[in-house]
Backbone as ProteinMPNN parsed JSONL, in Angstrom:
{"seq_chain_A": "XXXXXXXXXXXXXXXXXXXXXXXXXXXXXXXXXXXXXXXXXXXXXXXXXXXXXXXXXXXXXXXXXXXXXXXXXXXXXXXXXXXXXXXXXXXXXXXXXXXXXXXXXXXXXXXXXXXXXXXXXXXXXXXXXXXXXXXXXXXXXXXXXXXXXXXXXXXXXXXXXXXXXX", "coords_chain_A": {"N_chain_A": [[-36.363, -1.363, 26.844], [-36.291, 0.213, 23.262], [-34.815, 1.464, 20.529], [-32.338, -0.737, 19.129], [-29.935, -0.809, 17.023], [-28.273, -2.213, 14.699], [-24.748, -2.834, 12.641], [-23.665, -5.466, 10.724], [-21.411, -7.393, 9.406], [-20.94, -9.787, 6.5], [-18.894, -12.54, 6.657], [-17.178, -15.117, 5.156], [-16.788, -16.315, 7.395], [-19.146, -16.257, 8.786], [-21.745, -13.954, 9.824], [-20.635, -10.854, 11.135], [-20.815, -8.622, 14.241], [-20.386, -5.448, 13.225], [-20.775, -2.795, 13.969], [-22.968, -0.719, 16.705], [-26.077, 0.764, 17.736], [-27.842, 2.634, 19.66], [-31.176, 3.806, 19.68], [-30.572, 5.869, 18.02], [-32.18, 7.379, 16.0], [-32.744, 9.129, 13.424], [-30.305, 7.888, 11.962], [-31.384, 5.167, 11.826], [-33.593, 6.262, 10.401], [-32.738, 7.023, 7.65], [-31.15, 4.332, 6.73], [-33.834, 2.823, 6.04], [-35.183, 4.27, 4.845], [-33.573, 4.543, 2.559], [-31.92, 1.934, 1.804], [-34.052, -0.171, 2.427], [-36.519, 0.992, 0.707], [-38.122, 2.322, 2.386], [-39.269, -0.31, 4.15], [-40.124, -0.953, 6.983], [-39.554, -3.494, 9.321], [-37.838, -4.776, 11.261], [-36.16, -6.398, 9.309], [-33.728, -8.027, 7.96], [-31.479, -5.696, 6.321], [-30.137, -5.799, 3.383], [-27.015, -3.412, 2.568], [-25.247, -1.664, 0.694], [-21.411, -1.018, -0.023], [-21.399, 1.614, -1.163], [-23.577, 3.081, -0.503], [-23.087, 3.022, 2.37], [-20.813, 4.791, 2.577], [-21.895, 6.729, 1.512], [-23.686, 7.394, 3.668], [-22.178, 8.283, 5.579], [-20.644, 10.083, 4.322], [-22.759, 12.2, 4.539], [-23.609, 12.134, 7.414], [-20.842, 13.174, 8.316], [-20.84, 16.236, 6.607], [-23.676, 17.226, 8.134], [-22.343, 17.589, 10.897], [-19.963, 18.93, 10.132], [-21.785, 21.071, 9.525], [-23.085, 22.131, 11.914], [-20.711, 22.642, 13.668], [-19.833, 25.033, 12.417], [-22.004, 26.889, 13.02], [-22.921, 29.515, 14.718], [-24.876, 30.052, 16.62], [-25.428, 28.755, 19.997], [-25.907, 25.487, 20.858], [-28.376, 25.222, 22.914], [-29.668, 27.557, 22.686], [-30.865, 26.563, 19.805], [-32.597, 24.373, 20.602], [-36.02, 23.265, 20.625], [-38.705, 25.362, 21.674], [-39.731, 26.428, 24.831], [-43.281, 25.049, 26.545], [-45.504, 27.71, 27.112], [-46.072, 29.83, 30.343], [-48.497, 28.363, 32.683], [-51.861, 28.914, 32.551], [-54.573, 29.652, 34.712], [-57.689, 29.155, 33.852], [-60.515, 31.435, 33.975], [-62.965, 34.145, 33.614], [-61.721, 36.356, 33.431], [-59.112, 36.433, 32.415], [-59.14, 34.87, 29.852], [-58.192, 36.084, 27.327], [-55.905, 36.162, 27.721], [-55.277, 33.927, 28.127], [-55.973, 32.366, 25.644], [-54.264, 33.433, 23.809], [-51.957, 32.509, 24.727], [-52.451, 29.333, 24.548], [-52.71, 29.411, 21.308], [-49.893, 30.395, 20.98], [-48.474, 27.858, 21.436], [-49.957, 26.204, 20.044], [-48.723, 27.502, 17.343], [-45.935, 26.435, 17.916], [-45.961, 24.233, 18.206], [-46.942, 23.469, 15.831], [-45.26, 24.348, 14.039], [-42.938, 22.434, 15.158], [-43.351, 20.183, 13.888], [-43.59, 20.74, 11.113], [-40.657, 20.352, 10.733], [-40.708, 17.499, 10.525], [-42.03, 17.115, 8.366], [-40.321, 17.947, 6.412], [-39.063, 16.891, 3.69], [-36.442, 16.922, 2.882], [-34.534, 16.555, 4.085], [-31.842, 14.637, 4.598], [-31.238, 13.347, 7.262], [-33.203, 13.475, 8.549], [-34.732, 13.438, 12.024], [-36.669, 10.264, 13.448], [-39.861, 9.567, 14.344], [-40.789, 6.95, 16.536], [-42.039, 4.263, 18.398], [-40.306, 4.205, 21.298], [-38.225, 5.209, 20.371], [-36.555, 7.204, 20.916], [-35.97, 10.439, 21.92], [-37.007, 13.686, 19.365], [-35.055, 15.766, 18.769], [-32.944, 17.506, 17.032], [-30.772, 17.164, 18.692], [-27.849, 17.826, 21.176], [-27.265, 14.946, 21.908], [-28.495, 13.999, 19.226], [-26.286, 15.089, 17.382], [-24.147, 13.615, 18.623], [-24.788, 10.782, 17.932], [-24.564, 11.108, 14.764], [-21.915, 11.509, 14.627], [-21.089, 9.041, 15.714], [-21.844, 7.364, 14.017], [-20.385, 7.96, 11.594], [-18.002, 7.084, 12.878], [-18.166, 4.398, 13.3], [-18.671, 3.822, 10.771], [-16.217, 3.949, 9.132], [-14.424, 2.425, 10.67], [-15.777, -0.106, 9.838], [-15.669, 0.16, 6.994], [-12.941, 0.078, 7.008], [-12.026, -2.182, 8.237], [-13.233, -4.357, 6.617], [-13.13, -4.285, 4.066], [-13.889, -5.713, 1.284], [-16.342, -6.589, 2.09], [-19.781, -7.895, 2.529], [-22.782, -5.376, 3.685], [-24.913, -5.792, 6.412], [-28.067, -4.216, 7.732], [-29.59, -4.132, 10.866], [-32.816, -3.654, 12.835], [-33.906, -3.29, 15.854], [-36.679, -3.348, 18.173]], "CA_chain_A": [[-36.993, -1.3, 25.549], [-35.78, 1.106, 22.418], [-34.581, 1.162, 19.273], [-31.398, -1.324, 19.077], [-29.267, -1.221, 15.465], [-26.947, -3.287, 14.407], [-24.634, -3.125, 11.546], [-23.158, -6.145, 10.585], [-20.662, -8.087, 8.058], [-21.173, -11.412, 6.326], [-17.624, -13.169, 6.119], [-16.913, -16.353, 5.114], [-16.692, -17.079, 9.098], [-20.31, -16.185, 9.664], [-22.121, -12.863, 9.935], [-20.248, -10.282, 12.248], [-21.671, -7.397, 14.29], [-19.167, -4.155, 13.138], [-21.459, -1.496, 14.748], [-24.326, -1.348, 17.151], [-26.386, 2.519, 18.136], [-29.094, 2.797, 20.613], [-31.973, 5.041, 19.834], [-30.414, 6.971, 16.917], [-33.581, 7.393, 15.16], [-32.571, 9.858, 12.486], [-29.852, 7.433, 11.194], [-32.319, 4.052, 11.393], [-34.547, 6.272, 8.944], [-32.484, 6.982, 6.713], [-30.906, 2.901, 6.541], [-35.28, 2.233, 6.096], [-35.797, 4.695, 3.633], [-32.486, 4.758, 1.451], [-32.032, 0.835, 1.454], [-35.241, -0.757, 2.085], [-37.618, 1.106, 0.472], [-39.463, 2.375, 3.172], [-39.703, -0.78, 4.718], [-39.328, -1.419, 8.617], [-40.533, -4.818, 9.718], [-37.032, -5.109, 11.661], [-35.817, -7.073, 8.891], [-31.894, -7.605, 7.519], [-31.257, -4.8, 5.157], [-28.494, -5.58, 2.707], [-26.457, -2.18, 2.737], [-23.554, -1.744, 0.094], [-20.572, -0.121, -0.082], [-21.226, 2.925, -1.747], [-24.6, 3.614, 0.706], [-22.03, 3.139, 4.009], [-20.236, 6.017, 2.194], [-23.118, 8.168, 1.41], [-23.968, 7.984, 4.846], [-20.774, 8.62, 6.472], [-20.449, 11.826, 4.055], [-23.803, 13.218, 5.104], [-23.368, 12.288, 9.251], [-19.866, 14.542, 8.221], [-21.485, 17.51, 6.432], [-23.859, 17.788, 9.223], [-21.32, 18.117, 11.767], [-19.427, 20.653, 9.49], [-22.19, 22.515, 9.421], [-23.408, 22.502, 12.918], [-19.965, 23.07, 14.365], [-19.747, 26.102, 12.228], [-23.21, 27.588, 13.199], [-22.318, 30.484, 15.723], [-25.37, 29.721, 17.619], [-24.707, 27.424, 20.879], [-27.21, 24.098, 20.56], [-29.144, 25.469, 23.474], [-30.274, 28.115, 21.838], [-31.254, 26.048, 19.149], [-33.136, 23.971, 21.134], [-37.613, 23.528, 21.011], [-39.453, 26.554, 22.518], [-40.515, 25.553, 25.921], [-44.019, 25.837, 26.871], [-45.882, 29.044, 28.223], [-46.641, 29.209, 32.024], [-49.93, 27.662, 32.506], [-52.635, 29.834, 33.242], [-55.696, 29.299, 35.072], [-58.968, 30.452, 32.877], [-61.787, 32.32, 33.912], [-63.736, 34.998, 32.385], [-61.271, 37.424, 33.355], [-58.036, 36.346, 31.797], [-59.657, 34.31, 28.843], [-57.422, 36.627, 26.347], [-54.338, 35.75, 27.741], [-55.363, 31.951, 28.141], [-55.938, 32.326, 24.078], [-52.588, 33.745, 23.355], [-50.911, 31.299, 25.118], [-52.744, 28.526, 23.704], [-51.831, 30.105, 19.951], [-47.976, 30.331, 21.029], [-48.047, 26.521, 22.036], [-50.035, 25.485, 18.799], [-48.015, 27.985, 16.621], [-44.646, 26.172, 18.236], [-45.904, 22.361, 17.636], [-46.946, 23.93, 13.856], [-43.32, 24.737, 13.707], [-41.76, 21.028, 15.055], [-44.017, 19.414, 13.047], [-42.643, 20.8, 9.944], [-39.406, 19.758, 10.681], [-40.776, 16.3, 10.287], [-41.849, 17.08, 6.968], [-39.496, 18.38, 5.765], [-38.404, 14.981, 3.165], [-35.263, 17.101, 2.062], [-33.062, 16.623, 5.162], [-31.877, 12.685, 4.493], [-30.864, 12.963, 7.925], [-34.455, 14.027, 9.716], [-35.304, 12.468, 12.961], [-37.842, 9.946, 12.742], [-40.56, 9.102, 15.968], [-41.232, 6.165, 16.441], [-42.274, 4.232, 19.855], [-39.507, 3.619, 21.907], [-36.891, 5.776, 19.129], [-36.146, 8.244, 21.837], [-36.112, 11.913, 20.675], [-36.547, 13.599, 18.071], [-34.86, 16.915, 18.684], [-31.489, 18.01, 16.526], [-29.771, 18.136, 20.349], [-26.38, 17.278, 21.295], [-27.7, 12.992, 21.18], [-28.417, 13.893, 17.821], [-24.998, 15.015, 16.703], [-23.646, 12.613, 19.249], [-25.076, 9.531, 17.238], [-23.952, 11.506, 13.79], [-20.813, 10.942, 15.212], [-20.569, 7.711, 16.31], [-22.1, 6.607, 12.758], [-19.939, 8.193, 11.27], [-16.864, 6.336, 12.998], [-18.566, 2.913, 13.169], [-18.639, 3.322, 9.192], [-14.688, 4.141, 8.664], [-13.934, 1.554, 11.091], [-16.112, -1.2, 8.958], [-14.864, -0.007, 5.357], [-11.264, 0.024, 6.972], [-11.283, -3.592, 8.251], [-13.59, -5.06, 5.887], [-13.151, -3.305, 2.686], [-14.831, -6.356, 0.805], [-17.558, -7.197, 3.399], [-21.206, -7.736, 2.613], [-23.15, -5.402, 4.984], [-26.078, -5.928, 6.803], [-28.316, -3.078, 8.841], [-30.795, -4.584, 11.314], [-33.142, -2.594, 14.037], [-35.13, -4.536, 16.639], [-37.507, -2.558, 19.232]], "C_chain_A": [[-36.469, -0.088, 24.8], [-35.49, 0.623, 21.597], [-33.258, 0.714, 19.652], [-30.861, -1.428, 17.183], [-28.057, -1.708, 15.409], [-26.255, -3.238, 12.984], [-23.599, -4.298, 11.485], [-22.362, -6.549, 9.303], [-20.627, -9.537, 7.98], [-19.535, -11.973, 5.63], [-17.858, -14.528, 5.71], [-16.979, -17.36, 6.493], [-18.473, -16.91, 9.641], [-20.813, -14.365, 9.394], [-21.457, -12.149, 11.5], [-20.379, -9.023, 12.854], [-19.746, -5.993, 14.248], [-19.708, -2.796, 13.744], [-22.719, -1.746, 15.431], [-24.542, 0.626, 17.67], [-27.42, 1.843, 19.236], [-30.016, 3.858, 20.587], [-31.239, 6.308, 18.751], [-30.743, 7.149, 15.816], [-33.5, 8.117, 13.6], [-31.88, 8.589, 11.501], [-30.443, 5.727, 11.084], [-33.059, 5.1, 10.056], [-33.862, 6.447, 8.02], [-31.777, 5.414, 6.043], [-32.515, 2.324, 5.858], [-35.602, 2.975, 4.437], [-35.088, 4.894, 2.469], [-31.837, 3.253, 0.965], [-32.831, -0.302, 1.79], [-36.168, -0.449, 1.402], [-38.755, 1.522, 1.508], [-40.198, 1.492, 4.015], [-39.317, -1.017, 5.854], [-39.644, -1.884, 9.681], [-39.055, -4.835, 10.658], [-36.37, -6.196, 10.807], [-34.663, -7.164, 8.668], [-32.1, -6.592, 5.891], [-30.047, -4.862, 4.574], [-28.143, -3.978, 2.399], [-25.1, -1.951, 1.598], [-22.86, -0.961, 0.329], [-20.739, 1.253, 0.13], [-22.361, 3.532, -0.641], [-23.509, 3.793, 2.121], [-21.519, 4.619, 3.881], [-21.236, 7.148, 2.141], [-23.943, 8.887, 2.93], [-23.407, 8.528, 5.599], [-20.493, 10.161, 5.797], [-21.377, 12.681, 4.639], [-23.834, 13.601, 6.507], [-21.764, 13.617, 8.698], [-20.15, 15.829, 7.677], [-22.394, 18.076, 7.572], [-22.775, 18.43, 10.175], [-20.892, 19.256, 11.565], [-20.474, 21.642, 10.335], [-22.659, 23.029, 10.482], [-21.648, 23.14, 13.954], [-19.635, 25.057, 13.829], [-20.989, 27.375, 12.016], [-22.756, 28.497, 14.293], [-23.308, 30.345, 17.01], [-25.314, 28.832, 18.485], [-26.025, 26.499, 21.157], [-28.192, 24.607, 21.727], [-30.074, 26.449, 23.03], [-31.554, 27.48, 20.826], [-32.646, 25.19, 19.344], [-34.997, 23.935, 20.79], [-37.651, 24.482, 22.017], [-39.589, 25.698, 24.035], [-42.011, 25.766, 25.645], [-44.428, 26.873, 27.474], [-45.947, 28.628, 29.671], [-47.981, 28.925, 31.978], [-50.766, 28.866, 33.239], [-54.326, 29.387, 33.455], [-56.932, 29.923, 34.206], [-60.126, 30.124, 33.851], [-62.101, 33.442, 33.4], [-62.578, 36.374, 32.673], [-59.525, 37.227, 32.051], [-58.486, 34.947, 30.733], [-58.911, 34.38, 27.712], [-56.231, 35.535, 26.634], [-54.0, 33.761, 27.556], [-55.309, 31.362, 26.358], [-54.846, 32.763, 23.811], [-51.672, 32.902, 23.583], [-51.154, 29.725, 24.583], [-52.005, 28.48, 22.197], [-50.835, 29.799, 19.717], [-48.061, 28.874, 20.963], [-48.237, 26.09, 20.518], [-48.961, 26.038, 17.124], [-46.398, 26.81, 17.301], [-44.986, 24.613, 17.55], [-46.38, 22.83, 16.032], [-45.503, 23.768, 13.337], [-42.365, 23.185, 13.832], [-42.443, 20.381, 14.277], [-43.323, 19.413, 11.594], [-41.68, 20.424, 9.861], [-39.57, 18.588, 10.486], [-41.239, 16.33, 8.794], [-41.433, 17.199, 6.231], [-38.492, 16.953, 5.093], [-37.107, 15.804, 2.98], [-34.128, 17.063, 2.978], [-33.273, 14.988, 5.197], [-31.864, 12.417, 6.177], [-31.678, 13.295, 9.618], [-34.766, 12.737, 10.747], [-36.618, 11.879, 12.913], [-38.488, 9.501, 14.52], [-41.162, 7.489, 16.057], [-41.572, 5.226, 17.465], [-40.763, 2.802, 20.293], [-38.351, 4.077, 20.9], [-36.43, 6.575, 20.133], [-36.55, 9.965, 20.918], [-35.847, 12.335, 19.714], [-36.003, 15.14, 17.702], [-33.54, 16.581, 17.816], [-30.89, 18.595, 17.596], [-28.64, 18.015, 19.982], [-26.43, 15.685, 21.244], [-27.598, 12.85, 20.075], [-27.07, 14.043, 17.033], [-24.175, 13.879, 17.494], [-23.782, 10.975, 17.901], [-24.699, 9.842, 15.606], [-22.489, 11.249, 13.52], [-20.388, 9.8, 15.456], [-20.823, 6.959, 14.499], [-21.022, 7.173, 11.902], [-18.22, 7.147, 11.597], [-17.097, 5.132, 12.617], [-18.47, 2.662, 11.55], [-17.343, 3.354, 8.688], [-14.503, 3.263, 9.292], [-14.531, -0.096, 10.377], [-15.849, -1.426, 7.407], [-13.567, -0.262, 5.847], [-11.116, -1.696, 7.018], [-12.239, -4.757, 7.682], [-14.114, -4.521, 4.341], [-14.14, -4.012, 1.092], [-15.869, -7.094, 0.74], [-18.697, -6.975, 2.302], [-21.702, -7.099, 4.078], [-24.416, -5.696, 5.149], [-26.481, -5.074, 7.901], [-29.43, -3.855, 9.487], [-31.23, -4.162, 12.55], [-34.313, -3.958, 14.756], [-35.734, -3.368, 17.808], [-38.474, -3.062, 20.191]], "O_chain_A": [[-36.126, 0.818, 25.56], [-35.68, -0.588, 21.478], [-32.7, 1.46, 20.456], [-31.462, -2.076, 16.326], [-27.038, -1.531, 16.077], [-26.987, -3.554, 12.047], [-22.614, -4.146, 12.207], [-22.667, -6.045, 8.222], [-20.402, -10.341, 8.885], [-19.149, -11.839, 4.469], [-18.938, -15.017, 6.042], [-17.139, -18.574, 6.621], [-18.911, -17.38, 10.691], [-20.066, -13.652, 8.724], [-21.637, -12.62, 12.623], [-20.08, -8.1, 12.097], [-18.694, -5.859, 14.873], [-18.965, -1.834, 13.936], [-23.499, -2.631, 15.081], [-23.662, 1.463, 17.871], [-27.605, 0.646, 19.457], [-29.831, 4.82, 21.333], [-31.486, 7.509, 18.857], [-30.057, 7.142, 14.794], [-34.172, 7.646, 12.683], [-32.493, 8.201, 10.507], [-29.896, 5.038, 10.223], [-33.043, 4.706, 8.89], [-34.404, 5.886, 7.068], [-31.873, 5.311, 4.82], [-32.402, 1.341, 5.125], [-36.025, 2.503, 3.381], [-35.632, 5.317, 1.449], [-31.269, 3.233, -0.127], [-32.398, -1.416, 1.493], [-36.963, -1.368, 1.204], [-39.937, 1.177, 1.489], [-41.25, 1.801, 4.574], [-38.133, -1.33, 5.979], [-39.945, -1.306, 10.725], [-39.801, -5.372, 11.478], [-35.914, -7.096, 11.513], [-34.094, -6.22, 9.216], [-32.668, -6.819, 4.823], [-29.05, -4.252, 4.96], [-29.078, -3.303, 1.969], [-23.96, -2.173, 2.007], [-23.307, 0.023, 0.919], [-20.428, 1.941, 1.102], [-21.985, 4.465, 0.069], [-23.36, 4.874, 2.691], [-21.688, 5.486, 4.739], [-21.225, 8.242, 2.706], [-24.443, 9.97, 3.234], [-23.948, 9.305, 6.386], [-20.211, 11.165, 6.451], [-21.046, 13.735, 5.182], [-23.991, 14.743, 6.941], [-21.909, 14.833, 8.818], [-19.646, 16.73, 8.347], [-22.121, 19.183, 8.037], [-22.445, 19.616, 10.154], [-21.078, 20.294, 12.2], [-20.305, 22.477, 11.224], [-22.816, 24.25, 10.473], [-21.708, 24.017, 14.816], [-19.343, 26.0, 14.566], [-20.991, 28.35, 11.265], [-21.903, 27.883, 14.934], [-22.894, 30.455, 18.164], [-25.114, 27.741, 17.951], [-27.048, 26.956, 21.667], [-29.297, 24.253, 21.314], [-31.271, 26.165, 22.999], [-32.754, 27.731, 20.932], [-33.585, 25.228, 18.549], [-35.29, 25.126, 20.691], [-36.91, 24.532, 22.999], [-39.531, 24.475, 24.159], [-42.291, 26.509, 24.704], [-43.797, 27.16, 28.491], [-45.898, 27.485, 30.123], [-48.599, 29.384, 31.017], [-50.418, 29.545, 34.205], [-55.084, 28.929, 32.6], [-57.014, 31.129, 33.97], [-60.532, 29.065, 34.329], [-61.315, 33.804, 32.524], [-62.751, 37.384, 31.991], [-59.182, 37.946, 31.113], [-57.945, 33.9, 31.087], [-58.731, 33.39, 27.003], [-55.828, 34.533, 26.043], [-53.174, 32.931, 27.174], [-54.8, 30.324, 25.936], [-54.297, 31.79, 23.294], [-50.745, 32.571, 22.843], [-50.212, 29.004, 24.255], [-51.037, 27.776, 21.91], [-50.478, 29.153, 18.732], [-47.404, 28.597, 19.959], [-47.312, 25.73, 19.789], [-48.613, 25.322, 16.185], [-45.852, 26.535, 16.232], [-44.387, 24.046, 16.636], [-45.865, 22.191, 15.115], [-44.947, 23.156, 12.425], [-41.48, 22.808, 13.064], [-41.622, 19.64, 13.735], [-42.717, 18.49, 11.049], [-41.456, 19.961, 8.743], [-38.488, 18.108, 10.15], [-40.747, 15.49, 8.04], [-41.816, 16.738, 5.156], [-37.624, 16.277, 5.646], [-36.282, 14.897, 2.868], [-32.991, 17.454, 2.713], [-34.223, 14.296, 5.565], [-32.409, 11.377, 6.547], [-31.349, 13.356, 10.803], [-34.962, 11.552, 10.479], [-37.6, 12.507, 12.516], [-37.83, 9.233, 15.525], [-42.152, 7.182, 15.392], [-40.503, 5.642, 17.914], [-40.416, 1.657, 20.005], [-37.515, 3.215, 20.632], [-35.215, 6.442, 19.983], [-37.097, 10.349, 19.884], [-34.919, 11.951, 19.003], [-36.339, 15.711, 16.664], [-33.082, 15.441, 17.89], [-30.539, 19.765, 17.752], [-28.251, 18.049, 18.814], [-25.604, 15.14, 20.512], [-26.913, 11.961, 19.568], [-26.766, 13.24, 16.151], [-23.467, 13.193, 16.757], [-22.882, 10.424, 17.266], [-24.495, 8.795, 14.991], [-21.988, 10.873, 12.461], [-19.179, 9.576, 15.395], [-20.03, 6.185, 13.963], [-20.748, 6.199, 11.2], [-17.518, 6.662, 10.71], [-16.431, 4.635, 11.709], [-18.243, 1.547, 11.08], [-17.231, 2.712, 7.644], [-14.154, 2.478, 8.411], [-13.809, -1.093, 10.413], [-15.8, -2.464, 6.747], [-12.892, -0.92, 5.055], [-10.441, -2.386, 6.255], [-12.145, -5.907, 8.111], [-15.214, -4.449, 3.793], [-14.752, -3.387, 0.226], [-16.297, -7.891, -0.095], [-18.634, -6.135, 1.405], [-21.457, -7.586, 5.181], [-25.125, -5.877, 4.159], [-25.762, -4.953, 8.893], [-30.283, -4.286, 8.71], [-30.41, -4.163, 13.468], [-35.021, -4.899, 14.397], [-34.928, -2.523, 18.195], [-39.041, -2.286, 20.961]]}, "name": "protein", "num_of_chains": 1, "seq": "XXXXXXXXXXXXXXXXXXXXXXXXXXXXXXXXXXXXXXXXXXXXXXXXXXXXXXXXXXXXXXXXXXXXXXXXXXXXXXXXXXXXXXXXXXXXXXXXXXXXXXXXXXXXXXXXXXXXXXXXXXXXXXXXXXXXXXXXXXXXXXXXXXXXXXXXXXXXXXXXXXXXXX"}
């Protein structure tokens, strides 16, 4: 079970699959929310041209800009949690501090989901896989990125079609 996407082309011979992802949640939302409208019944999303492109520039600006970040993706990475600590009346403080840190940290990923101004924010959804900005994440930035030069190259006057099933 997971998120399955498919991008396809409608020839004259039939509809033909030109790309397929697994679980690369960021770039389903933006296909949902940049040519459906927000909608995502698993339906066929006609996709044009110029969108293939808009996506393929943005999966490449990311990249840019993560390859030229000096910090190494681990770093980058979600906090972990604290060590767990047993409460009773003596260490009560520390059991509250550590609490704090945890809810201060999910305060913090949370925002990153709100944040509408990154087209290319991971979205959660059951059975999407994660939703960190890891190495998966640029991984699948990547791959969308090829899968879209390789479908403008050999069907330059294709109808496309994006469709997610879960």
């Amino acid at each position: 079970m997971g998120l399955d996407m498919y991008l396809g082309v409608r020839t004259p011979e039939g509809t033909q699959e030109v790309g397929y992802w697994r679980k690369a949640n960021a770039v389903h939302g933006w296909f949902v929310r940049e040519c459906a409208n927000g909608v995502d019944e698993c339906q066929e999303i006609p996709v044009s041209k110029i969108k293939l492109m808009e996506l393929q520039a943005l999966c490449l600006s990311a990249l840019v800009k993560r390859s030229q970040d000096p910090a190494p993706l681990e770093e980058t990475e979600s906090p972990k949690s604290s060590r767990s600590v047993p409460v009773d009346g003596e260490n009560i403080g520390e059991w509250l501090a550590n609490q704090m840190k945890m809810e201060t940290t999910l305060a913090v990923m949370e925002k990153q989901f709100e944040d509408t101004s990154d087209p290319l924010r991971p979205v959660a959804g059951f059975f999407f896989g994660g939703t960190e900005k890891d190495q998966y994440y640029y991984a699948d930035l990547l791959q969308t990125a090829e899968i879209i030069a390789e479908a403008l190259e050999n069907y330059p006057d294709g109808e496309f079609i994006y469709q997610a099933s879960w």
